[in-house]
C-alpha positions in Angstrom: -82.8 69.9 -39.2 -85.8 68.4 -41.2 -87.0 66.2 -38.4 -87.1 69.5 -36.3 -88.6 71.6 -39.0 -91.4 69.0 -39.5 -91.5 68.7 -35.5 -92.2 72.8 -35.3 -95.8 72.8 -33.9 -94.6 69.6 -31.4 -91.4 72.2 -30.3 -93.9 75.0 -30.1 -96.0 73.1 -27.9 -93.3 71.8 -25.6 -91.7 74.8 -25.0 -94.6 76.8 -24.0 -97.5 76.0 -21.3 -100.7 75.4 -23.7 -103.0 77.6 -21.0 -100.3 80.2 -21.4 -101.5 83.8 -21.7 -98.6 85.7 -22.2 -97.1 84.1 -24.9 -98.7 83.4 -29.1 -98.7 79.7 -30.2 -99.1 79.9 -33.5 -96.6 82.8 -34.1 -94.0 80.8 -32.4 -94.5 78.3 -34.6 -94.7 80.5 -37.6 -91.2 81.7 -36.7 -89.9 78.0 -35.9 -90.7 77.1 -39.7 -88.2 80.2 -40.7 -85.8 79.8 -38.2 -85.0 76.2 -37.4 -83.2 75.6 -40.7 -80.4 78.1 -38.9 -79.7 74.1 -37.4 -78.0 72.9 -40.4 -75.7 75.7 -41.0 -74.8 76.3 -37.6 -73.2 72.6 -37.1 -71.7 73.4 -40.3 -70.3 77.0 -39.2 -68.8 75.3 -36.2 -67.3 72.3 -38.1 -65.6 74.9 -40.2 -64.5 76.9 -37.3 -62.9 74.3 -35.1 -60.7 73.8 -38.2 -59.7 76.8 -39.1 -58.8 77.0 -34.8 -57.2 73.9 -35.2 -54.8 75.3 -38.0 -54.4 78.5 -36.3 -56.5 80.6 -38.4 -58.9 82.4 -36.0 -59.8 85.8 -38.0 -62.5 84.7 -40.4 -64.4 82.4 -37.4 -64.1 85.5 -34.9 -65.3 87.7 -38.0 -68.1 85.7 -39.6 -71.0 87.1 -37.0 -70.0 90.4 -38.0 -71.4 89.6 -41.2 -74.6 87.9 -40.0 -74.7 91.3 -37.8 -74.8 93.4 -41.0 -77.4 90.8 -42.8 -79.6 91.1 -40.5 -79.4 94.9 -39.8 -80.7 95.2 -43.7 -83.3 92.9 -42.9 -84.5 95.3 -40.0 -84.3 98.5 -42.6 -86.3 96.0 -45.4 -88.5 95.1 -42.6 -89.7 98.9 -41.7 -90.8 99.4 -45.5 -92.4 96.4 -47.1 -95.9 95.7 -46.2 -97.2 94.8 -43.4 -98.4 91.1 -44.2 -95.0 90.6 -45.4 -93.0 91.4 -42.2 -92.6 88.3 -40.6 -91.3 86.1 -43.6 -88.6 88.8 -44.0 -88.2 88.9 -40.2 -88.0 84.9 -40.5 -85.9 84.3 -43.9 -83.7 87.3 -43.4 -82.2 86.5 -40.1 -81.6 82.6 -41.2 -79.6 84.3 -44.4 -77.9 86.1 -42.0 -76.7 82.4 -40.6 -76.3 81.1 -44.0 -73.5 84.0 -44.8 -72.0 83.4 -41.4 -71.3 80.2 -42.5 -70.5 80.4 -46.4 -67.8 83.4 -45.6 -66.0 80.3 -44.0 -65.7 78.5 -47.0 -62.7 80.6 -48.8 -60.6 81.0 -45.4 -60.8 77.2 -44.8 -59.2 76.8 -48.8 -56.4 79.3 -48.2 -55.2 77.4 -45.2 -54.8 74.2 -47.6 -57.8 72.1 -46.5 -59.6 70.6 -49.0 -62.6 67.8 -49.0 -61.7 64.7 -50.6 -64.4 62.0 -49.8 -62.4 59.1 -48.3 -64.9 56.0 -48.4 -65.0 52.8 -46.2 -64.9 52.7 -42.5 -62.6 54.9 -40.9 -61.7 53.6 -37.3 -61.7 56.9 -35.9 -65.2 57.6 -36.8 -65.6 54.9 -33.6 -64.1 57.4 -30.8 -65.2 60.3 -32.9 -68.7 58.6 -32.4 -68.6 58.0 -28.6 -67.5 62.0 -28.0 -70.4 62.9 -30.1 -73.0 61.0 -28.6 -72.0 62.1 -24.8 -72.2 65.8 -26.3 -75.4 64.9 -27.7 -76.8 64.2 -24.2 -75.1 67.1 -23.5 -77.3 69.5 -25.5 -80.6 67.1 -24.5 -79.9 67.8 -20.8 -79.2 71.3 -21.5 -83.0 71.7 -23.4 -84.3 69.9 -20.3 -83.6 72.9 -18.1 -84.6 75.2 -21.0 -88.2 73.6 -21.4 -88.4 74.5 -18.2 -87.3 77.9 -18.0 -89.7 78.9 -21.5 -92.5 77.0 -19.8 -92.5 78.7 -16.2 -91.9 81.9 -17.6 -94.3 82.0 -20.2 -97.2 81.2 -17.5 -96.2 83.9 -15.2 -96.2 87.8 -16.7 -96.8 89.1 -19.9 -93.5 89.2 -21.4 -91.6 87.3 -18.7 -90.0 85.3 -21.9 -88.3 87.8 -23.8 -87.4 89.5 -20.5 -85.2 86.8 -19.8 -83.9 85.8 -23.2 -82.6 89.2 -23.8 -80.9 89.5 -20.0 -79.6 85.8 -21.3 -78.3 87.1 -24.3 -77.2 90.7 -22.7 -75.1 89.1 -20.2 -73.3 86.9 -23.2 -72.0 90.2 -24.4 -69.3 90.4 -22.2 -68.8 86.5 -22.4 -68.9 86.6 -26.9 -65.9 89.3 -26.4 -63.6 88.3 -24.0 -64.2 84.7 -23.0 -64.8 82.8 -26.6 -61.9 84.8 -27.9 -59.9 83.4 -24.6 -61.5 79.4 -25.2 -60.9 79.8 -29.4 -56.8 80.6 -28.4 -56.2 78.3 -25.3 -58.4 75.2 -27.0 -55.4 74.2 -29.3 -52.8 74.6 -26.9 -54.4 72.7 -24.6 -55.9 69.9 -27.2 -51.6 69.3 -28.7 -50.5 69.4 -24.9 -52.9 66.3 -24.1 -52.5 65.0 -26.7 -48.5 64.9 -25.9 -49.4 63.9 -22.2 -48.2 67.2 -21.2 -50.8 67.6 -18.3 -48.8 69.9 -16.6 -48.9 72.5 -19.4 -53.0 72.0 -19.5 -53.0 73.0 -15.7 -51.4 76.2 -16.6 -53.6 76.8 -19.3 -56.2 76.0 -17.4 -54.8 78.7 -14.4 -54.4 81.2 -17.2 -57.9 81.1 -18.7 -59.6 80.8 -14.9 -57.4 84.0 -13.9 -57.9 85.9 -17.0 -62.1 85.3 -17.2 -62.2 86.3 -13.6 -60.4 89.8 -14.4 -62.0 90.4 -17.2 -65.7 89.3 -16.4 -65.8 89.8 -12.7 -65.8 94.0 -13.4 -68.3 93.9 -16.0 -70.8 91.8 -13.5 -70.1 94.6 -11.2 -71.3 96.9 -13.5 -74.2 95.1 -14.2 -75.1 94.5 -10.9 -75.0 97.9 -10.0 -76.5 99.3 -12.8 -78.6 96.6 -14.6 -82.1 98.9 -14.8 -80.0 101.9 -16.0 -78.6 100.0 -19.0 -81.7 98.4 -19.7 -83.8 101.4 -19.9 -80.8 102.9 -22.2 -80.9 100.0 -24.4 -84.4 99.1 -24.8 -86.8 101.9 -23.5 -86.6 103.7 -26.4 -90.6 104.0 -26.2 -92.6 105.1 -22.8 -94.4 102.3 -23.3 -91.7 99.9 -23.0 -89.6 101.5 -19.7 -91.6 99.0 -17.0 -90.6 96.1 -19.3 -86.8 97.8 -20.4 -86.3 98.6 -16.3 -87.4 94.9 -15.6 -85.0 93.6 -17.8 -82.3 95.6 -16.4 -83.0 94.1 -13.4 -82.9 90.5 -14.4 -79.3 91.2 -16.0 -78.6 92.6 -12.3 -80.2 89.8 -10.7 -77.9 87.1 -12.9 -74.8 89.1 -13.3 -73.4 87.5 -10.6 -73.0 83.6 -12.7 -71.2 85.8 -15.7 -67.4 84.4 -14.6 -68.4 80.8 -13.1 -70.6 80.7 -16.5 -67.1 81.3 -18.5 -65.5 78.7 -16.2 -67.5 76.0 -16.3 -67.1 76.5 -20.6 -63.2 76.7 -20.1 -63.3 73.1 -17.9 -65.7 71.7 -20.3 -62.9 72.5 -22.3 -60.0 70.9 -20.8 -62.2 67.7 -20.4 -63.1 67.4 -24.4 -59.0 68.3 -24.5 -58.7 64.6 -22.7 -61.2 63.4 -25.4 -63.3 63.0 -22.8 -66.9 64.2 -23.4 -69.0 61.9 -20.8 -67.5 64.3 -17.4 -69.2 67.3 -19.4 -72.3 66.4 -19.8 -72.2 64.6 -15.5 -71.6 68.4 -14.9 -74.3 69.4 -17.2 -77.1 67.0 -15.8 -75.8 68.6 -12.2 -76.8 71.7 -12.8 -79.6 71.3 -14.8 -80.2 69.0 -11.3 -79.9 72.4 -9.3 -81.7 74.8 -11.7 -84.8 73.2 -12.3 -85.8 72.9 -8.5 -84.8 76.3 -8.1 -86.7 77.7 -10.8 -89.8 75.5 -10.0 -89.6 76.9 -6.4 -89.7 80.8 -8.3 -92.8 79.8 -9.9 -94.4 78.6 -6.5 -93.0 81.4 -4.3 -93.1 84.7 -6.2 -95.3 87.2 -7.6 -96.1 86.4 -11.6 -94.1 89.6 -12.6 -91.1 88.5 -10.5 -91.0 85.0 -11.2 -88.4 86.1 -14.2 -85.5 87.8 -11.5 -85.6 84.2 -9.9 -85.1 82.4 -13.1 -82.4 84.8 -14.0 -80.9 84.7 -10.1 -81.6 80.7 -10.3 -79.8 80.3 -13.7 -76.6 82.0 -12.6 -76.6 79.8 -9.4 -76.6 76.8 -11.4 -73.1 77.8 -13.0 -71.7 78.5 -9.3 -72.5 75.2 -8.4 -71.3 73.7 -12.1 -68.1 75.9 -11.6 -67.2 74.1 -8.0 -68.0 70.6 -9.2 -66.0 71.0 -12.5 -63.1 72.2 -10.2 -63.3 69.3 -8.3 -63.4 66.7 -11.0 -60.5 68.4 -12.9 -58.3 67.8 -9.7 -59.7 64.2 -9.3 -58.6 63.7 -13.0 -55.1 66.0 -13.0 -53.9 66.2 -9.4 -53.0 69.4 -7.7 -54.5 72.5 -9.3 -54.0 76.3 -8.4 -57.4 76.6 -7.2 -55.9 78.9 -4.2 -54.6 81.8 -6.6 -57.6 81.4 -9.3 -59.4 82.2 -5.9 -56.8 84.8 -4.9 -57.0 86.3 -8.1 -61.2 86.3 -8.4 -61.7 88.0 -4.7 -59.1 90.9 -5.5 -61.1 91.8 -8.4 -64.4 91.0 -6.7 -62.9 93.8 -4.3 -61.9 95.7 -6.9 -64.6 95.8 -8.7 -67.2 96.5 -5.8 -65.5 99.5 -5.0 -65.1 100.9 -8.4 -69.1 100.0 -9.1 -70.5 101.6 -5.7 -68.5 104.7 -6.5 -69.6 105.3 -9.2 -73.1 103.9 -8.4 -72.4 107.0 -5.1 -71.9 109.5 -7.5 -75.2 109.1 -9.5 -77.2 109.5 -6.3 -75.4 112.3 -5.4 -76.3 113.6 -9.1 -80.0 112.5 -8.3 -81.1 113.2 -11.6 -84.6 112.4 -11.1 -86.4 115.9 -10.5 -84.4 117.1 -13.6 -87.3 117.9 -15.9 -84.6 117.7 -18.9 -83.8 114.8 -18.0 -86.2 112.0 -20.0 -85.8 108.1 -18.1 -84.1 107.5 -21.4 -81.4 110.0 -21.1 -81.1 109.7 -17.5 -80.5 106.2 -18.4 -77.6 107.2 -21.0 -76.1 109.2 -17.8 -75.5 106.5 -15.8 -74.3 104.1 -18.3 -71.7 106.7 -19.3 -70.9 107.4 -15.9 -70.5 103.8 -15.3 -67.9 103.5 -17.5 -66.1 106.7 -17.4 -65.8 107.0 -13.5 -66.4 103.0 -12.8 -64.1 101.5 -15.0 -60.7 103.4 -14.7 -61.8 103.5 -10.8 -62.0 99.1 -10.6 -58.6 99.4 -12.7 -57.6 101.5 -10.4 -57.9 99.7 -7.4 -56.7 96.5 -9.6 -53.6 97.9 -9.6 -53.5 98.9 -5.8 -54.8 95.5 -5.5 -52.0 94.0 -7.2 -53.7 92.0 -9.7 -51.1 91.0 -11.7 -53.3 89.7 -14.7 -54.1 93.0 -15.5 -50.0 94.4 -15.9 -50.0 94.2 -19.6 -52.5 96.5 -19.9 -51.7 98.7 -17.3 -48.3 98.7 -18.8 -50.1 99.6 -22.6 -52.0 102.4 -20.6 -48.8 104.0 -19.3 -46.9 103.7 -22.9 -49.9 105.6 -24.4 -49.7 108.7 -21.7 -45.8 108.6 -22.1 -46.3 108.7 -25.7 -48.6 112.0 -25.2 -46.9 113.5 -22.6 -43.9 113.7 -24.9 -45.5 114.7 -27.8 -47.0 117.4 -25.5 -43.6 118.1 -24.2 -42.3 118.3 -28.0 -45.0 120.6 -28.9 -43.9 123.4 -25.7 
């Protein structure tokens, strides 16, 4: 963390072209001064976390970010009333206390489960493997800033804004993934980790099966959504001015654009996975350097082919390609390594949704046009944008469950079945009140 806080003007420099201009130098590096201490406390946070995980205890991990949420939500209120020379160093300090609370709320749950540090000195032999996992996920993360250099660099020469365009599509799209798919990797992790260890391969197939099902069911509807309405729900989200609607509407369409690498994305993290399950951390980071391999010439070939202002929708599009072809390698490593896997009903499973979901999307995607909304003078781009998200989900979600169910995805029969307790439950307290 020191190295890289002394390194900030180097990091600035690296990550963004120095003929760039769309993009401010010296605020970057203003910001990195404030903001790369978050290093420290985030390797701490996780250390934390993956013991609490390990010991069952998964509230106060899944919780913390709420808290870093509310921090920096004050930090956005201080930040509209102190002056304006001051703004940035609350912008900067007060979202790295918002990582420093993330990580200090983790400190009493991790003393009610029992744990408690007690130096142990000498050389412990286990530091040695613990060593060589650490260093392969060290080239991990160096390989994964590779493709990132890249990504900062081409977009910051091509429009104005082209970098915060695709950050926020980046970080948009991890919604879905944050809610569903790290809650799915924080329970299966464990199980998986004690069934290696035991040799019990078998049971890290099914787990395996499980989590590759469940992400698809889960994530494969929402990408739908996305897809069909990704300008919509940027407008709604981030055209709150008229002045920013181009820039809101273009990062709609760069969450469409990507939406598609949302499940392989959650895949290729639930392999990654079952590999460090095997204690095996060098596989990983192969799969990492292949699809930084097939990102970077795809994102170079954006920059050469396209128009400045839609070099970003290729880096989005090329980004999410990279975790299709992650996804299929992983697959095929994982068979290498464990034998026979139930790739054939994780397909099965993924193209019933896909079908699913396409027909719940264009449906509701059908009805909006029919609406056409546009001549309404009432109608602001903001609030038309409000309509369709709330159309999406009213009419396009129970619609994809819908045709789940016609579909017979099975993944999706607990639900279905809580979803028919509630309306029993209703019905007879309807019935009751006749």
């Amino acid at each position: 963390t020191a190295l890289a806080v002394l390194a900030a003007p180097l990091l600035t420099r690296l990550y963004i072209q120095g003929d760039s201009t769309t993009a401010d130098p010296e605020l970057a590096t203003t910001l990195a001064y404030l903001l790369l201490p978050q290093i420290f406390f985030y390797g701490i946070g996780a250390i934390l976390g993956s013991v609490l995980n390990s010991r069952g205890a998964f509230a106060a991990f899944a919780w913390a970010p709420v808290l870093n949420n509310v921090v920096v939500l004050a930090v956005l209120g201080l930040y509209l009333v102190v002056p304006e020379e001051m703004r940035l160093l609350v912008l900067g300090l007060g979202t790295t206390m918002g990582i420093v609370v993330q990580t200090v709320v983790l400190i009493p749950a991790i003393r009610r489960t029992g744990f408690r540090f007690r130096p142990v000195w000498g050389w412990d032999p286990r530091l040695r493997a613990a060593g060589n996992l650490a260093g392969w996920a060290v080239v991990y993360v160096l390989i994964g800033q590779i493709g990132y250099i890249v990504t900062t660099r081409i977009a910051s020469g091509s429009a104005e804004g082209a970098v915060t365009i695709y950050s926020n599509a980046w970080l948009l799209l991890q919604v879905p993934y944050g809610v569903l798919g790290v809650s799915l990797l924080t329970a299966l992790m464990p199980r998986m980790s004690r069934a290696a260890a035991a040799g019990r391969f078998d049971d890290v197939v099914a787990d395996l099966s499980l989590g590759s099902r469940l992400a698809a069911v889960f994530l494969i509807p929402v990408s739908a959504i996305f897809t069909a309405f990704g300008p919509e729900i940027g407008t709604a989200l981030f055209g709150l001015r008229d002045s920013n609607l181009d820039g809101a509407q273009m990062l709609g369409a760069a969450l469409a654009f990507s939406a598609f690498g949302l499940a392989p994305f959650a895949v290729t993290l639930l392999q990654m996975r079952v590999f460090y399950a095997m204690t095996d951390s060098r596989t990983p980071t192969m799969v990492q350097l292949f699809t930084v391999a097939v990102k970077v010439p795809l994102m170079l070939a954006c920059a050469a082919l396209l128009e400045p202002q839609y070099v970003v929708l290729g880096l989005a599009a090329a980004n999410s390609l990279s975790f299709v072809a992650g996804a299929v390698l992983g697959q095929v490593l994982l068979r290498r390594r464990l034998g026979r896997l139930p790739s054939r009903a994780i397909l099965a499973t993924g193209l019933r949704t896909l079908v699913a979901a396409a027909v719940g999307a264009l449906a509701a995607r059908g009805v909006l046009a029919l609406l056409d909304l546009e001549p309404m003078a009432d109608f602001s781009p903001l609030g038309r944008a409000w309509t369709a998200m709330l159309l999406a989900v009213v009419l396009g979600g129970p619609l994809i469950l819908l045709s789940m169910r016609v579909l017979r995805v099975q993944e999706t029969d607990p639900l279905l079945r809580r979803i028919d307790a509630v309306v029993d439950r209703l019905l007879a307290r309807r019935a009751g009140v006749r």
